[in-house]
N, C-alpha and C positions, 0 to 999 in steps of 0.2 A: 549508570554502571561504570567500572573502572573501567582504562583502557585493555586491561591485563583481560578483563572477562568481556568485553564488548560483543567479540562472535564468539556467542554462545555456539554448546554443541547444536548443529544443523536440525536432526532430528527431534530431539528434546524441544526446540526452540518451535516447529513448524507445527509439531502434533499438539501441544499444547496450548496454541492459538486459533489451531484449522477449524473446532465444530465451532466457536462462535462467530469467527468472523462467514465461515460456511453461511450461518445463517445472515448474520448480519447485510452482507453484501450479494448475496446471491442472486436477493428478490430486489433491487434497486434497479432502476427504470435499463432498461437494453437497449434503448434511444439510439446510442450511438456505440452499437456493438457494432465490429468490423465484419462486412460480408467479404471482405476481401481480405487475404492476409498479404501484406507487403512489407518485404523487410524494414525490420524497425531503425534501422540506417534512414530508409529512404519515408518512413510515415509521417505526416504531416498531421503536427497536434492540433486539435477544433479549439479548444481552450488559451493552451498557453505557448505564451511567446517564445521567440525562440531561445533564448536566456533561460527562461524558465525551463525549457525543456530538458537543456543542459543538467541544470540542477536536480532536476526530479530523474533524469538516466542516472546521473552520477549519485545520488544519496540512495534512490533504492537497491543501486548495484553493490553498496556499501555495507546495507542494510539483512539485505540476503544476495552474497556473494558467490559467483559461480565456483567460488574452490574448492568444493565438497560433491558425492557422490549422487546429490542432487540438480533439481535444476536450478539458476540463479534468476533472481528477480529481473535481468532481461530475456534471458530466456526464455522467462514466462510471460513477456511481453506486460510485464506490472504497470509501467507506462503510461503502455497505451490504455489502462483499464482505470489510473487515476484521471488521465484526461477525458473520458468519456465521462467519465462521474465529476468529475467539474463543468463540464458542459452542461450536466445535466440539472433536475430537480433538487440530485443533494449538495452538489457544487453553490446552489445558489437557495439552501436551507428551505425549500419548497413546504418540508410537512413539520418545519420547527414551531417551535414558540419562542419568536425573537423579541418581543417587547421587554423593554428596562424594569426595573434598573436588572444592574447585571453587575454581580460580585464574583470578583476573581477568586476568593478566598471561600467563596462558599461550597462548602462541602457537594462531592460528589452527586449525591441522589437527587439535588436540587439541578440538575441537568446544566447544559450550557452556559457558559456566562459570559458571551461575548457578541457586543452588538454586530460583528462581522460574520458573513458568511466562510463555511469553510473555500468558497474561490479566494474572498477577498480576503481570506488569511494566506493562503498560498501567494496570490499577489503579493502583500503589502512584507510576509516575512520571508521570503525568496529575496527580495529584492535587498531589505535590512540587512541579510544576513549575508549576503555577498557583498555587501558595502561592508561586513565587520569586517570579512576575509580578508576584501582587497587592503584595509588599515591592518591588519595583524600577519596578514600573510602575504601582502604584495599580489593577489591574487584572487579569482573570485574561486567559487567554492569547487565548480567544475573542472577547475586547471589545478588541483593541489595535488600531491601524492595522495594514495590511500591512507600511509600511517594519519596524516594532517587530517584527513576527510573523517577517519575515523573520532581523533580526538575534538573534529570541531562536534559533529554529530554525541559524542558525553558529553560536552559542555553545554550544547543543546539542552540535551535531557534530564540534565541537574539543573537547571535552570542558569547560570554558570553564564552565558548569553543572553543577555536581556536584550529581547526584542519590541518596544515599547508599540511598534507599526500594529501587534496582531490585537492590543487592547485585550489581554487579559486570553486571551486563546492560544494554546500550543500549537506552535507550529511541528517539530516534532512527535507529539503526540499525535497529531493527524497524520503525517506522512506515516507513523509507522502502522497507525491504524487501517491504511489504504493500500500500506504495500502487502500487509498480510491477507487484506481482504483479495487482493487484484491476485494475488499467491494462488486462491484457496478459491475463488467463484468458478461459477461454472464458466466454462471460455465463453458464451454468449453474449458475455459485459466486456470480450475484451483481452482479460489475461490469462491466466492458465494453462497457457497455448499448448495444444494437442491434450492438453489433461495429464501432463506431467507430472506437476505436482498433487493431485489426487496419485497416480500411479506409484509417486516416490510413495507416499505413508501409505497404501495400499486404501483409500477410501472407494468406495464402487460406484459414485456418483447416483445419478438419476434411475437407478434400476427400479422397476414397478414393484417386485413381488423380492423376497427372501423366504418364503413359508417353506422351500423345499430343503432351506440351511437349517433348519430349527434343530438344535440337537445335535447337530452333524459336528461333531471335534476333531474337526481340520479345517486347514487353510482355504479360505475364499479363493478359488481359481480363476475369476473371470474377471476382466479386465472394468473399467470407466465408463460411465455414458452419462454423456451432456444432455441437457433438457432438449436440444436440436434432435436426438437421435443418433449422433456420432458415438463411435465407439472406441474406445482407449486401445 
């Protein structure tokens, strides 16, 4: 994307991603969903270093920024829902099919094409890609201005940055794959926090029954609820 259209409109951007990654990520292992919620200042990632961590505040915050009438991807503690998921079975490609060979170039439906798991693409292009920063910007990726973060994040995504570490695997593509997911699951993995984000595009979460809306032309009144039983 250019720089000029990078943040997309908020709402257009959120609703158009939320049912699949909805599904996508909802039902992915809750291993290490937080029983506790602790300011995200003060949480302590199970996965990644603290370097890393840096990076993954600072890009998802970029990613879905709090300057809109929504919540922003720390707000929604996105975070902390991509480190639970790297700690976890899909941080470490548990129900893939990782065997070779593995073509970069091959089309989509032929699924993944990278001998690396999505942890050890987070490792190995976290770490590249703040070694490009520090050579082009004197700085790694988490000390830049937003404009910088921004334009480094399209060059990311046009491929613009060649990160040779991830072996044919997007590092971008994955982060943005996980900050929409961590956006949009239900808070039990983690992000979502209070169910904000369900609240901003008005989805009704885990509710059992709708048989009494059927027909009914007006507005859903009733608020969220998490697979826990909480209530938005």
């Amino acid at each position: 994307m250019s720089d000029a259209n990078f943040k997309l409109n908020r709402r257009r951007f959120l609703q158009a991603g939320a049912a699949g990654t909805m599904l996508s990520a909802g039902y992915a292992s809750g291993a290490f969903a937080q029983t506790t919620t602790v300011p995200l200042s003060d949480f302590q990632p199970v996965f990644f270093t603290a370097d890393e961590w840096k990076f993954v505040m600072a890009a998802t915050d970029r990613l879905i920024p709090a300057d809109g009438d929504g919540p922003g991807a720390l707000d929604s503690r996105v975070p902390v829902f991509i480190d639970g998921q790297m700690a976890g079975p899909f941080g470490q490609a548990a129900d893939w099919y990782m065997q070779g060979p593995h073509d970069p170039n091959a089309p989509a439906q032929l699924g993944y094409q990278s001998p690396l798991t999505p942890a050890e693409v987070y490792r190995a292009g976290i770490a590249e890609l703040n070694a490009w920063c520090q050579d082009n910007h004197s700085a790694v990726f988490a000390e830049l201005d937003k404009d910088t973060k921004d334009k480094v994040l399209t060059a990311l995504e046009k491929g613009e940055i060649k990160l040779a570490s991830t072996q044919g695997a997007s590092l971008f593509g994955l982060l943005l794959q996980n900050t929409k997911e961590g956006y949009f699951a239900d808070p039990i993995y983690g992000g979502n926090h209070e169910m904000a984000a369900w609240q901003y595009i008005g989805f009704p979460g885990a509710r059992a029954s709708f048989r009494e809306w059927v027909g009914i032309e007006k507005p859903y009144p009733l608020g969220p609820v998490s697979i826990s039983g909480k209530r938005g």
